[in-house]
C-alpha positions in Angstrom: -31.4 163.9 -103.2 -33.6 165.3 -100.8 -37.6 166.0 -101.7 -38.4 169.9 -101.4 -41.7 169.7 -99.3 -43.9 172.9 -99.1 -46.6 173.4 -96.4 -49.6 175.7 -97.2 -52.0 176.4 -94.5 -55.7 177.2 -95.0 -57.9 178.2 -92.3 -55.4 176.0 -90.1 -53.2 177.5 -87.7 -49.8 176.9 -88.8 -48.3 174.2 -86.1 -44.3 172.8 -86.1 -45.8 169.3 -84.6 -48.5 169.1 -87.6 -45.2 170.2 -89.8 -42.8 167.4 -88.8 -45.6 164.9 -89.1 -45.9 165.4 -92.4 -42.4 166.1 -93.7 -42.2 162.6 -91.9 -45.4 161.2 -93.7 -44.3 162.0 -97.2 -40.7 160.7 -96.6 -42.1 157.3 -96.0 -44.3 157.5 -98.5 -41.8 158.3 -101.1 -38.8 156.6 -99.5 -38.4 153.8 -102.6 -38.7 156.5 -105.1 -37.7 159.8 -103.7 -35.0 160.1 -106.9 -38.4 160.5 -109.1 -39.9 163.5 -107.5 -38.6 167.0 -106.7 -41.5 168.6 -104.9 -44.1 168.0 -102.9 -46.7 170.6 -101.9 -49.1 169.9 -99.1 -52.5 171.8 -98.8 -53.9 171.6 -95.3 -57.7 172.9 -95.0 -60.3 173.1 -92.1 -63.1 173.8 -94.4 -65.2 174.5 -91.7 -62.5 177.1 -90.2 -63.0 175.5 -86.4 -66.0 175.1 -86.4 -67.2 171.9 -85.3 -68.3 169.4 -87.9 -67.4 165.6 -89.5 -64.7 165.2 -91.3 -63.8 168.9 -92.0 -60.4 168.6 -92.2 -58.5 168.0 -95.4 -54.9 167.3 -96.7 -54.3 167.1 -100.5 -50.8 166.5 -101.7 -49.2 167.0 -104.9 -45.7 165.5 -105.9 -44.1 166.5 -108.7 -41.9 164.3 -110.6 -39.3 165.3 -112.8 -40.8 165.6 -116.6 -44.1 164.7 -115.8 -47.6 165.7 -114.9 -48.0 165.9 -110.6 -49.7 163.3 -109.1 -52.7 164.5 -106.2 -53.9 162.8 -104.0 -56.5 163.7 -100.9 -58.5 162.7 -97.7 -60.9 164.1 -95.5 -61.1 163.3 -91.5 -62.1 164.5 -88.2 -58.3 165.1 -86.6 -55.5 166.4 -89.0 -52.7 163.6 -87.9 -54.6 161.0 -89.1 -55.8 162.8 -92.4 -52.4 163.6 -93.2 -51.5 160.0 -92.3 -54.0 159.0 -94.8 -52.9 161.4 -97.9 -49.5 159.6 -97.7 -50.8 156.1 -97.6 -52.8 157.2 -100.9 -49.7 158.8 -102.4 -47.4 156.0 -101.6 -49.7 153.6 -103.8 -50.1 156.7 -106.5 -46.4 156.5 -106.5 -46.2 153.4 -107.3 -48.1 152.9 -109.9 -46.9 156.0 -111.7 -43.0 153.8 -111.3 -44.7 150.7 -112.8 -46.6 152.4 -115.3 -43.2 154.1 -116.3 -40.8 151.6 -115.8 -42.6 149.5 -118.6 -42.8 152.1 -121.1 
């Protein structure tokens, strides 16, 4: 079963590079449990829209797994690779614990 992964793009100019990184990025992250979720939406944000600034750039990431609430996660940087990078480490550990937390109930 393969993980439905939506991009959306806010104030971010929509890259194929930026893309693949992050298809790639959640894949790892959810490679041990990948049967649990069926969507994964990915917000990308400059909240500064290019203009200069610390950590302006955001990734939050939803999954969704089947018959429950979505799990979000989020991080803020100065470069979007590592941000993103970021995001999946947090999601990976959100994932997780949402397995154990339902594998003993």
């Amino acid at each position: 079963m393969t993980i439905q992964v939506q991009i959306h793009w806010s104030d971010v100019e929509k890259s194929d590079a930026l893309g693949e990184h992050i298809e790639k990025q959640i894949a790892h992250a959810l490679r041990h449990h990948e049967n649990r979720f069926t969507r994964v939406d990915v917000h990308v944000h400059d909240d500064k829209a290019g203009r200069r600034g610390d950590a302006d750039k955001r990734c939050v990431i939803e999954a969704r797994p089947a018959g429950a609430d979505p799990l979000a996660v989020e991080d803020h940087g100065e470069e979007f690779y590592a941000t993103v990078a970021g995001a999946a480490k947090k999601l990976e550990r959100a994932a997780q614990h949402f397995v154990d937390r339902h594998r003993t109930h």
